[in-house]
Backbone as CSV, one residue per row, in Angstrom:
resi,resn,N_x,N_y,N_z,CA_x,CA_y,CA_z,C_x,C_y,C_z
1,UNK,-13.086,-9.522,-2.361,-14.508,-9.504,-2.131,-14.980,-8.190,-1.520
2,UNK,-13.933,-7.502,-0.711,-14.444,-6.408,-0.002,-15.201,-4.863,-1.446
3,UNK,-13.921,-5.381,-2.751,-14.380,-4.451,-3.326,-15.501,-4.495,-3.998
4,UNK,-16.249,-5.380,-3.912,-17.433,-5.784,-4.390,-18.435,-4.640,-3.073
5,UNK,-18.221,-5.633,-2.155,-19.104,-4.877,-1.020,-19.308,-3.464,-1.048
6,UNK,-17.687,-2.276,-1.193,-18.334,-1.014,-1.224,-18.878,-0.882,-2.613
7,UNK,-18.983,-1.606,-3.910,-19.398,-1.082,-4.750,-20.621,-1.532,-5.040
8,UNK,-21.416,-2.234,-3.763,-22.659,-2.570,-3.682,-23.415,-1.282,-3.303
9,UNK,-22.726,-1.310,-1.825,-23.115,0.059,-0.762,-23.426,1.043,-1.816
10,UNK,-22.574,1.761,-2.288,-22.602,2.504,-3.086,-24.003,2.547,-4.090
11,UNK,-24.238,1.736,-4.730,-25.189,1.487,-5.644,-26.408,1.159,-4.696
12,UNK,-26.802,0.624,-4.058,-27.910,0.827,-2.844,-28.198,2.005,-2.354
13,UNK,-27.032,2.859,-1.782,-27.380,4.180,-1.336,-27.536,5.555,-2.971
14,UNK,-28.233,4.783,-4.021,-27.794,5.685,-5.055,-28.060,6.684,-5.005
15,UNK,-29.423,7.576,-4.301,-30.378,9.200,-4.297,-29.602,9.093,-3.021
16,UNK,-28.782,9.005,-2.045,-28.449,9.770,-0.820,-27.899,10.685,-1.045
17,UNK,-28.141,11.859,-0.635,-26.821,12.494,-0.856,-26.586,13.036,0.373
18,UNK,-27.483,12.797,1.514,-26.791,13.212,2.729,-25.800,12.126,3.525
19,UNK,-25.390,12.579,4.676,-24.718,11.964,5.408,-23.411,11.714,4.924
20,UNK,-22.061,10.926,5.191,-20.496,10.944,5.120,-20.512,9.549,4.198
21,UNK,-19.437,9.989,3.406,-18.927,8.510,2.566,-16.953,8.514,3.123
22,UNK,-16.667,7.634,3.284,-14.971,7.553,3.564,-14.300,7.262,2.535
23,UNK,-13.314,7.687,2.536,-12.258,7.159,1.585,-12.232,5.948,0.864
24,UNK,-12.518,4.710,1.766,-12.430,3.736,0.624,-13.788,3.072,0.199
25,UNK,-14.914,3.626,0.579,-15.894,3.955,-0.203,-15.941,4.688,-1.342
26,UNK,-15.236,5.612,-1.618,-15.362,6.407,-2.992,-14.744,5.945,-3.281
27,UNK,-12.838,5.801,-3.403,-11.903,5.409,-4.023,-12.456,3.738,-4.686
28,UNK,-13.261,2.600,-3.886,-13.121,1.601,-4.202,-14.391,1.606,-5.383
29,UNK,-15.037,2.705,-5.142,-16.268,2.238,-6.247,-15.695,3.226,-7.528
30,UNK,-14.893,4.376,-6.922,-14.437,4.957,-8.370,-13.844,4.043,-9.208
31,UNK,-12.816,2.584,-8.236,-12.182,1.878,-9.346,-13.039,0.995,-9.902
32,UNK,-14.032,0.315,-9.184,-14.809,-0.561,-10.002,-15.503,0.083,-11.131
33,UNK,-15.725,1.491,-11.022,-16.289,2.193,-12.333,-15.284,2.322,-13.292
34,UNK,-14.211,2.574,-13.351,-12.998,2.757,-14.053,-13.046,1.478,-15.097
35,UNK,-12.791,0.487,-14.289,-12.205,-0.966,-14.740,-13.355,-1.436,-15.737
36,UNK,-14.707,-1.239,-14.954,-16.215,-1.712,-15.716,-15.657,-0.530,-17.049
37,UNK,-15.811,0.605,-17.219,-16.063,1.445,-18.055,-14.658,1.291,-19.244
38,UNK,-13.870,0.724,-19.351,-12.878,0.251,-19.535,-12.837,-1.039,-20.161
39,UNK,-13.479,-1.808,-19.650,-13.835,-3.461,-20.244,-14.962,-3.131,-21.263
40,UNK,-16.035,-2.495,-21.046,-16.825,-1.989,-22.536,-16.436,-1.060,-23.490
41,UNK,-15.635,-0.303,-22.804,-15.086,0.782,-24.223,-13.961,-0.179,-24.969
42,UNK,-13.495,-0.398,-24.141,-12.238,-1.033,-25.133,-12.235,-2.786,-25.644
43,UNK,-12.332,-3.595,-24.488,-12.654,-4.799,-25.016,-13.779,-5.445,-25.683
44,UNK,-15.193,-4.760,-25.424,-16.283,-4.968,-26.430,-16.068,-4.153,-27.621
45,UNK,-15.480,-4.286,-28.547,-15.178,-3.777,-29.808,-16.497,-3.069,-30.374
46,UNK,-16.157,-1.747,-31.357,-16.988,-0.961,-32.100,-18.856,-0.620,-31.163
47,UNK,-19.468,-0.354,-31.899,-20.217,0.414,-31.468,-20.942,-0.543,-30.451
48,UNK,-21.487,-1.961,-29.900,-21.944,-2.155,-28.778,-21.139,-1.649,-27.604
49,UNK,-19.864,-1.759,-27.417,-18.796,-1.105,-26.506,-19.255,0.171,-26.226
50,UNK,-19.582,0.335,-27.257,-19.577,2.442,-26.856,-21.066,2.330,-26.411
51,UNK,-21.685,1.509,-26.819,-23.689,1.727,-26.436,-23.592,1.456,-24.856
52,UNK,-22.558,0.325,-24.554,-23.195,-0.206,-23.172,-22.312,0.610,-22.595
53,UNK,-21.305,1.381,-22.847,-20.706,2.245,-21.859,-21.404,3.213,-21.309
54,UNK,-21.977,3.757,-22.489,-22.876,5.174,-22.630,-23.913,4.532,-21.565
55,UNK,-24.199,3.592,-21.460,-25.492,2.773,-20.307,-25.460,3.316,-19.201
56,UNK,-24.317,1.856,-19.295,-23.532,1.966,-17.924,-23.303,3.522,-17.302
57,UNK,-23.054,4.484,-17.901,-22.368,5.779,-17.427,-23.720,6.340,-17.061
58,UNK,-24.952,6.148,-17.493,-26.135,6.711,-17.447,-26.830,6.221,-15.815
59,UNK,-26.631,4.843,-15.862,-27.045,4.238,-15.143,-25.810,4.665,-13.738
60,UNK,-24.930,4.681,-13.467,-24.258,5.151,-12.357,-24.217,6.469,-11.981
61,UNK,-24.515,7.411,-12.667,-24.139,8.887,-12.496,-24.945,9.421,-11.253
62,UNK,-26.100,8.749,-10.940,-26.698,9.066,-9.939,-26.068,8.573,-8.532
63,UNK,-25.394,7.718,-8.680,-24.482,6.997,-7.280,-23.248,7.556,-7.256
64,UNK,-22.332,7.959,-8.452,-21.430,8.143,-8.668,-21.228,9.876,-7.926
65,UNK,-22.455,10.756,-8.356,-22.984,12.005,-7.695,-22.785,12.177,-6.282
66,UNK,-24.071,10.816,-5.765,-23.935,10.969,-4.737,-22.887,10.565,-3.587
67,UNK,-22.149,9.451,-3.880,-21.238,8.978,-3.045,-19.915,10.580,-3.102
68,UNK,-19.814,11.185,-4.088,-19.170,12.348,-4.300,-19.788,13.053,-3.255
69,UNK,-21.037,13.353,-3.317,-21.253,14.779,-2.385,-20.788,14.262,-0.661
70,UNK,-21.148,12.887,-0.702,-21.071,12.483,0.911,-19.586,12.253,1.232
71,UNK,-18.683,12.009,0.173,-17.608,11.879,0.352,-16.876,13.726,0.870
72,UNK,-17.846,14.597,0.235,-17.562,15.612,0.468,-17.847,16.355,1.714
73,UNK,-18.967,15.569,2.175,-19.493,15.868,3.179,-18.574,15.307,4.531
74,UNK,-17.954,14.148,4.140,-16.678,13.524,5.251,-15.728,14.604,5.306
75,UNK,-15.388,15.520,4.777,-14.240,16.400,4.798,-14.815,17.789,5.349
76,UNK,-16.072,18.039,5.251,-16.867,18.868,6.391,-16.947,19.942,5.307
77,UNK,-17.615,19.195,4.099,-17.642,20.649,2.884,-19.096,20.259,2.575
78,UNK,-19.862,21.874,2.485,-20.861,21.021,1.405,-20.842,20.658,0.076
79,UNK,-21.917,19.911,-0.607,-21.776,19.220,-1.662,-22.007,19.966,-2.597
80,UNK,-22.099,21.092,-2.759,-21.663,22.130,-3.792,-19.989,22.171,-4.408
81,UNK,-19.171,21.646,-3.426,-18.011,22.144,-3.971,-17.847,21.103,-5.117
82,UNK,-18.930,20.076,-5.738,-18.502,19.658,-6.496,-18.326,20.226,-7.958
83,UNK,-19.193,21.525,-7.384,-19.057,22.458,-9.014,-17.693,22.719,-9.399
84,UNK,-16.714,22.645,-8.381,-15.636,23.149,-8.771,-14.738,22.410,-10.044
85,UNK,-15.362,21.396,-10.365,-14.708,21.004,-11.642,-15.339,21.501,-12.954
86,UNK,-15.874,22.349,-12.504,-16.497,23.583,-14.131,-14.990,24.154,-13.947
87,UNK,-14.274,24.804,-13.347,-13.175,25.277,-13.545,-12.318,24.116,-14.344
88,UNK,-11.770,24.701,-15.382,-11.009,23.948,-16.356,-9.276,23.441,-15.822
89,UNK,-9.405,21.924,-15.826,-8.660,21.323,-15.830,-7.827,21.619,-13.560
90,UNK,-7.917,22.618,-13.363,-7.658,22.812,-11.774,-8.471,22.469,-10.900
91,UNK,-9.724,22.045,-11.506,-11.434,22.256,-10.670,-11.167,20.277,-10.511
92,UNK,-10.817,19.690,-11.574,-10.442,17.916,-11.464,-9.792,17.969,-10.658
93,UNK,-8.088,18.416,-10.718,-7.157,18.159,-9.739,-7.530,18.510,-8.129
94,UNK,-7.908,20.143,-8.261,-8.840,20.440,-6.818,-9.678,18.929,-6.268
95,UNK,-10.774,18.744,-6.740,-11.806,17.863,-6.246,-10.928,16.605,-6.443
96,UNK,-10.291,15.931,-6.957,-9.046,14.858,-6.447,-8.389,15.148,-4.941
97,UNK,-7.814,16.200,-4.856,-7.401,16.333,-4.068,-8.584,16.961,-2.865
98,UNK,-9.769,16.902,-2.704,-10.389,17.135,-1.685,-11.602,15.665,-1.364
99,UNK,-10.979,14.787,-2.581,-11.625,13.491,-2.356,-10.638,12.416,-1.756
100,UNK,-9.528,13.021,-1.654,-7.943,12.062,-1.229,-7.832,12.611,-0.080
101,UNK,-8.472,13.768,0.838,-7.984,14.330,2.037,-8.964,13.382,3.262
102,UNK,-8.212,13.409,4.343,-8.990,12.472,5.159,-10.388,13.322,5.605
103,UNK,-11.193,12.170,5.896,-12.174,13.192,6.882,-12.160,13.124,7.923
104,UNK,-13.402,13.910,8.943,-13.160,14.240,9.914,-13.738,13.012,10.450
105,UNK,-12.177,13.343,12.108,-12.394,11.503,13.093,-13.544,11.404,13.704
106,UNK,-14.429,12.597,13.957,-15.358,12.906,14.861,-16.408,13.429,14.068
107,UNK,-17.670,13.829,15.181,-18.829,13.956,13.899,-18.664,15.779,13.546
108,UNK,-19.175,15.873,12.361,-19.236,16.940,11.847,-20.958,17.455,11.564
109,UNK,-21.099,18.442,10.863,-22.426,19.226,10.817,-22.826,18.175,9.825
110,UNK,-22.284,16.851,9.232,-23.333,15.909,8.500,-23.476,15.180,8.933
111,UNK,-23.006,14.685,10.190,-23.129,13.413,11.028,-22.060,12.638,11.443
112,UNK,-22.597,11.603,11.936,-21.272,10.536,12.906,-20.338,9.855,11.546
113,UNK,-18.989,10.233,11.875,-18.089,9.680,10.871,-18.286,8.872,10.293
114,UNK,-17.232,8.330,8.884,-18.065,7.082,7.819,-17.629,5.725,8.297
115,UNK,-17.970,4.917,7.898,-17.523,3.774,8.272,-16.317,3.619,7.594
116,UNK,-15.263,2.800,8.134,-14.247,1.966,6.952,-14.185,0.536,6.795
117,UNK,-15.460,0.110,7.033,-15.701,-0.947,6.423,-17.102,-1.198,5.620
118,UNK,-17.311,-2.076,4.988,-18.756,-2.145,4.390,-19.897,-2.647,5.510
119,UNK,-21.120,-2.244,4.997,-21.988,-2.421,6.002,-22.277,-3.674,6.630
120,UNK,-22.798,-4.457,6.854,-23.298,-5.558,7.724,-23.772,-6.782,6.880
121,UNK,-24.829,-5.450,6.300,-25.784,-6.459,5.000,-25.552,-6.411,3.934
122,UNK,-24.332,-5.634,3.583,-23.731,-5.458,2.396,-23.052,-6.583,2.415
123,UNK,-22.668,-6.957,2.991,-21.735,-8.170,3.452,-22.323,-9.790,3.308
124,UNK,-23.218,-9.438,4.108,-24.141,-10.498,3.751,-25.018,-10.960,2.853
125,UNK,-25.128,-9.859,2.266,-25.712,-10.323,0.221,-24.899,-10.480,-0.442
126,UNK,-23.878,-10.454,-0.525,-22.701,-10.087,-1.469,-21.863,-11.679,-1.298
């Protein structure tokens, strides 16, 4: 149930792009995007599969953005470094590996550390 919760958070906070996201805030909504994007490409057969993926991908990119920049912002970077995946094929592995590094325990120039749990009322709608 918890992974429901951050992949609520997530989708609620979709235009933020300030303030810190934690680790299993990104990691847990990257997988619920994975798995969703995955069940329409492949198990909805031929072209509705590919329509509602293409949706779906339309419809998250704005959360998906932002939980990235704040996740970036937990590691005390700004959210520019997400350009770095224009660099071919090192710019993915880079930003993997600066979305897998912990952030900081204390507050940084974006604010008071992220939570590692889901919010309150995330909890309670869900």
């Amino acid at each position: 149930m918890i992974v429901v919760q951050w992949y609520v958070e997530v989708l609620r906070k979709y235009a933020v792009f300030n303030g810190r996201a934690g680790r299993p805030e990104y990691w847990w909504f990257t997988l619920v995007n994975l798995v969703i994007s995955v069940v329409l490409d492949v198990v909805i057969p031929g072209a509705a599969g590919q329509i509602l993926g293409g949706i779906y991908g339309l419809a998250v990119l704005l959360p998906s953005i932002g939980v990235t920049i704040r996740r970036l912002h937990d590691t005390n970077r700004t959210g520019w470094w997400i350009m770095v995946v224009l660099i071919p094929i090192v710019g993915w592995i880079w930003l993997i590996v600066l979305m897998a590094m912990a952030g900081d325990s204390g507050p940084n120039s974006y604010g008071p550390p992220a939570r590692e749990t889901p919010d309150a009322e995330t909890v309670a709608a869900a």
